[in-house]
C-alpha positions in Angstrom: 0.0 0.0 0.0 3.1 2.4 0.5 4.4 1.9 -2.4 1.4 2.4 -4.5 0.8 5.8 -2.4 4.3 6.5 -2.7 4.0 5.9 -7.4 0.5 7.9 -7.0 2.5 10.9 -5.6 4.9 10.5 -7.8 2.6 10.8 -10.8 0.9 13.5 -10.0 3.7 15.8 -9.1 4.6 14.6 -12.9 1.5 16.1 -14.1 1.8 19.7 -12.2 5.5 19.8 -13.4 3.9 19.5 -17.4 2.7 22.8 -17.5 5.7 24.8 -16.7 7.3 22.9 -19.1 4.3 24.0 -21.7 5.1 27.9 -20.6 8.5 27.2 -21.4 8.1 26.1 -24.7 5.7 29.0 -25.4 7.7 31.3 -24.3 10.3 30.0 -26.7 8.2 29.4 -29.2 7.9 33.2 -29.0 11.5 33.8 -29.0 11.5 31.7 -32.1 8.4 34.2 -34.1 11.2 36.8 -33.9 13.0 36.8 -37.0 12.1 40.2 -38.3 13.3 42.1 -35.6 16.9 40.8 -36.7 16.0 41.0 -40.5 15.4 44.6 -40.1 18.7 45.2 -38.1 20.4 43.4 -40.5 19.0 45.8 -43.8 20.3 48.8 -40.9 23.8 47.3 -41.0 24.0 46.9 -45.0 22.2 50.3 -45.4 25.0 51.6 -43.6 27.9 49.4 -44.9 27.0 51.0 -47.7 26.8 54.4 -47.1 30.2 53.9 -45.6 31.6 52.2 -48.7 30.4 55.4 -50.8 32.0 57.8 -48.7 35.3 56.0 -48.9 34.3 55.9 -52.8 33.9 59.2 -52.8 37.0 60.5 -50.3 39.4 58.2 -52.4 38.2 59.6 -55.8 39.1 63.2 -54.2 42.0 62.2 -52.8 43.1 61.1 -56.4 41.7 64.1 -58.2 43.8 66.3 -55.7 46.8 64.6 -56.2 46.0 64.2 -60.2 45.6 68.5 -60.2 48.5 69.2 -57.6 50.7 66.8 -60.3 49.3 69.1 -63.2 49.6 72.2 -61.4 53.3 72.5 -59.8 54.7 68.7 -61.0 57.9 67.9 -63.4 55.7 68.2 -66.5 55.3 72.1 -67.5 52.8 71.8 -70.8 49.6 72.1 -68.8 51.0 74.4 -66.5 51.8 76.5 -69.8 48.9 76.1 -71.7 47.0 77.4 -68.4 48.8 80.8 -68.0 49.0 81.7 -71.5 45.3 80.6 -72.2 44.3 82.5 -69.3 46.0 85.5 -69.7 45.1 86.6 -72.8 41.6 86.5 -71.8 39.4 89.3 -70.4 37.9 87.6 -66.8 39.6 84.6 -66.4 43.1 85.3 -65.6 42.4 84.1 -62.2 42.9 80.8 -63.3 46.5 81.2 -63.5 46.8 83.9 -60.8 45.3 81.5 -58.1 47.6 79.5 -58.5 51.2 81.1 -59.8 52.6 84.1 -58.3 53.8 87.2 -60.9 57.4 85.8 -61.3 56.3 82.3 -62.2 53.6 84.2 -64.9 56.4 86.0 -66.3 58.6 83.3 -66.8 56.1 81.1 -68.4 55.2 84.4 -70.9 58.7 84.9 -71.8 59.1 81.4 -72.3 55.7 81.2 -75.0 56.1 84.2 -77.0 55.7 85.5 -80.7 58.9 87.1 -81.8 57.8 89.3 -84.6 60.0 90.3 -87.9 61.0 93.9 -87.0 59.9 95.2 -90.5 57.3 97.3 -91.9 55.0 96.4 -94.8 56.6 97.2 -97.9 53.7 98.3 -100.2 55.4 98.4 -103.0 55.5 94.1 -103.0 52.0 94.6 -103.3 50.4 94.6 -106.7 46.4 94.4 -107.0 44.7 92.5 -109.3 47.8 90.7 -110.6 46.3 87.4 -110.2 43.1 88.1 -112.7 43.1 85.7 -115.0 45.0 82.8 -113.6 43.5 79.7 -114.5 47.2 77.4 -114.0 46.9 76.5 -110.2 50.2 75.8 -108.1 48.2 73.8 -105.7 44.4 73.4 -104.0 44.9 76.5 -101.7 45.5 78.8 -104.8 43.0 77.2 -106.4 40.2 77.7 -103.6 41.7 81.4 -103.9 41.4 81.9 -107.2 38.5 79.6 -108.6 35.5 82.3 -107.9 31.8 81.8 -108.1 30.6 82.6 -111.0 27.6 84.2 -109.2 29.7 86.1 -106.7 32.5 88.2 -107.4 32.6 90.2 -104.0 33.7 87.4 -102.1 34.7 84.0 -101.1 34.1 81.6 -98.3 36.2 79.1 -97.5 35.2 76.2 -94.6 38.3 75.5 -92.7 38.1 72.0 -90.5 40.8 70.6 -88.5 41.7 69.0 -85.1 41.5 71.7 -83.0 39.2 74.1 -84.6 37.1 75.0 -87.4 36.0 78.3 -89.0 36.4 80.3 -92.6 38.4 81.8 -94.4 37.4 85.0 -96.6 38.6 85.9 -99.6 38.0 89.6 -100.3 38.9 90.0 -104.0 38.8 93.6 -104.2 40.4 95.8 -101.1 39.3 99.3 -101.8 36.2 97.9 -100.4 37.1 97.7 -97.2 36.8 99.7 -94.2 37.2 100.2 -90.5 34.0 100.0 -88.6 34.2 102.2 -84.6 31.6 101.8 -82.1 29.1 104.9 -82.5 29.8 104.9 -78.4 33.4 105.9 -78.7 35.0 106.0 -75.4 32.1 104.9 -73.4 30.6 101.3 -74.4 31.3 98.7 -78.0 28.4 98.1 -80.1 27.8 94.2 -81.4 29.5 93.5 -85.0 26.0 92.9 -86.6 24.9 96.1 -85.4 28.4 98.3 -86.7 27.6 96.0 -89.8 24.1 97.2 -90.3 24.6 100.8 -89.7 27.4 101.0 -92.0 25.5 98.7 -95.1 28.4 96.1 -94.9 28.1 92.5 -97.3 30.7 91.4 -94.9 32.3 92.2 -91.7 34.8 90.7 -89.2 35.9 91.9 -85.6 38.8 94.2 -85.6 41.7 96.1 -83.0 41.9 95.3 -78.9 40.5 97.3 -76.7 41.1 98.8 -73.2 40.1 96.5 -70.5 40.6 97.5 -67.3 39.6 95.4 -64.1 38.7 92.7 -66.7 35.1 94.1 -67.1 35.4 96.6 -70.1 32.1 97.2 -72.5 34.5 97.5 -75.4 34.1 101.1 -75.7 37.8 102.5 -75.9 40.0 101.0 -79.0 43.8 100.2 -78.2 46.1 102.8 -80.0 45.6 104.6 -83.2 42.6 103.8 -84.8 41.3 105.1 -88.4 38.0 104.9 -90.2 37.7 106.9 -94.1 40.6 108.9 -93.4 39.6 109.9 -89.8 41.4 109.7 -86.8 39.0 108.3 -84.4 41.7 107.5 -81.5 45.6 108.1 -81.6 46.6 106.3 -78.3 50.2 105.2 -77.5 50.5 101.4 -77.7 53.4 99.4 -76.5 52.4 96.0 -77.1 52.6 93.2 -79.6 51.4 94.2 -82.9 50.9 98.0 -84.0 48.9 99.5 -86.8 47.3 97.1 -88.5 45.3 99.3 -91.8 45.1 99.9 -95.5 46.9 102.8 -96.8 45.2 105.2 -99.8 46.5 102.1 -102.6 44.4 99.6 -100.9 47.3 98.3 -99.7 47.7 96.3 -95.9 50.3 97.8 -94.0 51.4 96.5 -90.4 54.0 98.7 -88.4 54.5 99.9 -85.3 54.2 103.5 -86.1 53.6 106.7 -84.6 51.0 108.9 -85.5 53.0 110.9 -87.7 54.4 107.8 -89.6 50.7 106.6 -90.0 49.8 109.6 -91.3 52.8 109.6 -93.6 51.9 106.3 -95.2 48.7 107.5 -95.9 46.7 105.1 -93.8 42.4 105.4 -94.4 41.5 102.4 -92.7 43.2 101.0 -89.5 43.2 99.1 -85.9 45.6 98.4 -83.5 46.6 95.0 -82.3 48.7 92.2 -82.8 51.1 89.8 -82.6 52.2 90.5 -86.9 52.2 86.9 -87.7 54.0 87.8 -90.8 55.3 90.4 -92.6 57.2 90.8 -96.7 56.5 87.2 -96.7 58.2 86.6 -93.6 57.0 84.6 -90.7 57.2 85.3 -86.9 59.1 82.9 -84.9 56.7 81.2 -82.0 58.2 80.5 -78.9 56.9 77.5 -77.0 52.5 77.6 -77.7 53.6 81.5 -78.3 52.1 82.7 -75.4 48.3 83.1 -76.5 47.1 79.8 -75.6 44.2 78.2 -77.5 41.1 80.0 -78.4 38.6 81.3 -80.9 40.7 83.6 -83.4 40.6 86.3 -86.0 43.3 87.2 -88.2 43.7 89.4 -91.5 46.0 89.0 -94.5 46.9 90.0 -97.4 48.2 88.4 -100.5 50.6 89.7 -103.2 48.1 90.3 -105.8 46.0 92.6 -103.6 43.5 89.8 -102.3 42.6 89.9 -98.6 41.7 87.0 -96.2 39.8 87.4 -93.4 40.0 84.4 -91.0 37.3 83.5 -88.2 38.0 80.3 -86.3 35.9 78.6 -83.8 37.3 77.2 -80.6 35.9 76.4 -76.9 34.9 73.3 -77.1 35.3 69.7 -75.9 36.5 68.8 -78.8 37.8 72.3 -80.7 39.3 74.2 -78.2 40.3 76.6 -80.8 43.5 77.9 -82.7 47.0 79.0 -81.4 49.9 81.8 -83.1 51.4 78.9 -85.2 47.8 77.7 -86.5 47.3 81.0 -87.7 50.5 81.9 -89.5 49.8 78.3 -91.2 46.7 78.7 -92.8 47.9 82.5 -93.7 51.0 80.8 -95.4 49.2 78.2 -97.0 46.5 80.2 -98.8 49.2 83.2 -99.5 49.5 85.7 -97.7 52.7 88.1 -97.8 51.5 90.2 -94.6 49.0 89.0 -91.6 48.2 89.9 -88.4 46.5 88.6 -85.7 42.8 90.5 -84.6 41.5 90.2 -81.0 40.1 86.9 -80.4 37.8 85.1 -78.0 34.9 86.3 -77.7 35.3 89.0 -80.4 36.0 86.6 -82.9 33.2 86.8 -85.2 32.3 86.7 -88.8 29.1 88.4 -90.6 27.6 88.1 -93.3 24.4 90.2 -94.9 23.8 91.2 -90.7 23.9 87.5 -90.1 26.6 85.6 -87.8 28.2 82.3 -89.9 30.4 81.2 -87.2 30.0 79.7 -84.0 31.1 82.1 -81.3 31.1 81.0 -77.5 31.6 83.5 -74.0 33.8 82.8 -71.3 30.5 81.3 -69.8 30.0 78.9 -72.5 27.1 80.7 -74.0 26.6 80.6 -78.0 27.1 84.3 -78.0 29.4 87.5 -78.5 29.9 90.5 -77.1 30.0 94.2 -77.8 33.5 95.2 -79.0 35.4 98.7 -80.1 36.2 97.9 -83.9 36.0 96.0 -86.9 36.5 95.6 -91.0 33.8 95.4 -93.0 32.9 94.8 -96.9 31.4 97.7 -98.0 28.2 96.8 -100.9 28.6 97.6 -104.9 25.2 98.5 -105.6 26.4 97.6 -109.1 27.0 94.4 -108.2 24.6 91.9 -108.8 26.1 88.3 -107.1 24.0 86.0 -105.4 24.9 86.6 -102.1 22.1 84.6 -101.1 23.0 81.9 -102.6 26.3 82.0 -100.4 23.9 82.4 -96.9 22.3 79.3 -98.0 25.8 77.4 -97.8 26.8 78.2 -94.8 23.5 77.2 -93.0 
């Protein structure tokens, strides 16, 4: 009887014992329904492995672009470092891209080091003989020939598309020079006028940017031309100049003439039509000698030559782009050699650099903001009209669109 008391006790403190084991197992059954509690921690973590994993992305990438500018800036190599000065220095507002950098004497050096070196001549007018082509039909080569060749429909003018690496542009040939005139802002001294306004108001078929101007503080309007300028005969300014270049005009026998004169000598020569400005890029056939990138840089560009028969080229180049950042001194006196020209200069450039035709822009010009647009400046040549004349200009606008 004990022992069957003693297995009955037993037994039953079995059965109470059951249920705590049944809370047990719920409560870890519960533990177990957890899962998306450590899901969601787990997104948490990678969300911020990654966020961690772009900053290092990101601090690395700056560390290498640092490095890669500091390299370009101050390391062994000195063509960037070149290009950079002497681009921005011969521009109007952004010569703080070289003076952030460089102190005065490091600028200098790098200037002396690119440089034109002009031929220390004057034009002599007498090589010069007008109209001494007419006729030729026996072409030396394809730049004589795209010279000489003229449209049948047009005998003002013609255009020439210039394409290459770095730039592209035209080239003008002006077949008769007595035509041609010097265009001055009508706000003389105070503000430029756009080139297809000065182009309007003086009837021009075609008309190209012209001299410098004075820029002080980097935020000239253009209104004050750079040494002697001269427009039918009339003195409009008579300035002292000291820089690269001089007069750059056509004398009385529609002749070009660059010099660095005085007043008194250009009014000796007989100068009617005239700008200041430079680098010559060549002169009596002669080339300038271009030291390093020749201290301009790389931008949009305007030049003027003449040949020996009398013919005059006008030259508008694009640049500012990705891929076209423009022309530099040597590209210039290249396609002024090629196509003939026994005296050239260089015109301002940049922004000025534009070519009209019939009060319409051909060419592409670009601001120092990237904008498709130009800006007012002090000066420029023009093409007067023959109202005898009857060529298709037309026809020529059609082309170029």
């Amino acid at each position: 009887m004990e022992n069957s008391t003693i297995d009955k006790e037993i037994v039953k403190e079995r059965n109470e014992r059951r249920p705590r084991k049944s809370r047990i197992e719920e409560e870890n059954t519960k533990i177990k329904s957890q899962p998306k509690l450590k899901s969601r921690n787990t997104k948490i973590n990678k969300k911020g492995s990654k966020i961690t994993t772009i900053f290092v992305v990101l601090f690395i990438l700056g560390t290498l672009g640092i490095m890669t500018v500091t390299f370009l800036l101050y390391g062994p190599y000195s063509n960037f470092r070149e290009w950079l000065v002497t681009t921005a220095m011969t521009t109007m507002t952004h010569q703080y891209f070289a003076t952030w950098f460089y102190d005065d004497e490091t600028i200098k050096y790098i200037l002396d080091k690119n440089k034109v070196v002009e031929i220390e001549e004057t034009t002599d007018a007498n090589a010069i003989n007008v109209g001494s082509s007419n006729g030729i039909t026996n072409y030396e080569n394809e730049y004589e020939k795209a010279i000489l060749e003229r449209d049948s429909k047009n005998n003002d003018y013609k255009i020439i598309e210039i394409s290459e690496k770095k730039y592209d542009g035209y080239l003008v040939a002006v077949y008769d020079p007595s035509r041609i005139r010097t265009v001055v802002t009508e706000n003389l001294g105070k503000s430029g006028q756009y080139l297809t306004t000065m182009a309007k108001n003086n009837d021009a078929l075609i008309a190209i940017n012209g001299g410098g101007f004075n820029d002080p503080n980097f935020n000239s309007t253009g209104g004050q031309p750079l040494g002697i300028t001269v427009s039918k005969g009339q003195y409009k300014t008579t300035d002292k100049y000291n820089g690269s270049g001089g007069i750059i005009g056509f004398t009385e026998d529609d002749t070009l003439v660059l010099g660095k004169m005085s007043l008194a000598e250009a009014k000796k020569q007989g100068i009617r039509d005239a700008v200041t400005f430079g680098p010559f890029l060549i002169v009596n056939g002669k080339a300038s000698s271009v030291l390093g990138n020749g201290g301009w840089g790389t931008a949009p560009r305007t030049a003027i030559g003449q040949r020996k028969d009398g013919i005059v080229l006008f030259l508008v180049l694009n640049g500012r782009t990705a891929t076209k950042p423009g022309a530099d001194m040597d590209d210039l006196i290249e396609i002024m050699q090629n196509y003939g020209a026994y005296n050239a200069a260089n015109l301002d450039g940049g922004t000025s650099s534009v070519l009209v035709v019939n009060d319409v822009i051909v060419n592409d010009p670009i601001d120092s903001t990237g904008a498709h647009k130009t800006r007012p400046i002090a000066t420029g040549f023009i093409v007067t009209k023959d109202e005898s004349d009857d060529s298709d200009h037309t026809l020529v606008e059609e082309k170029l669109k």
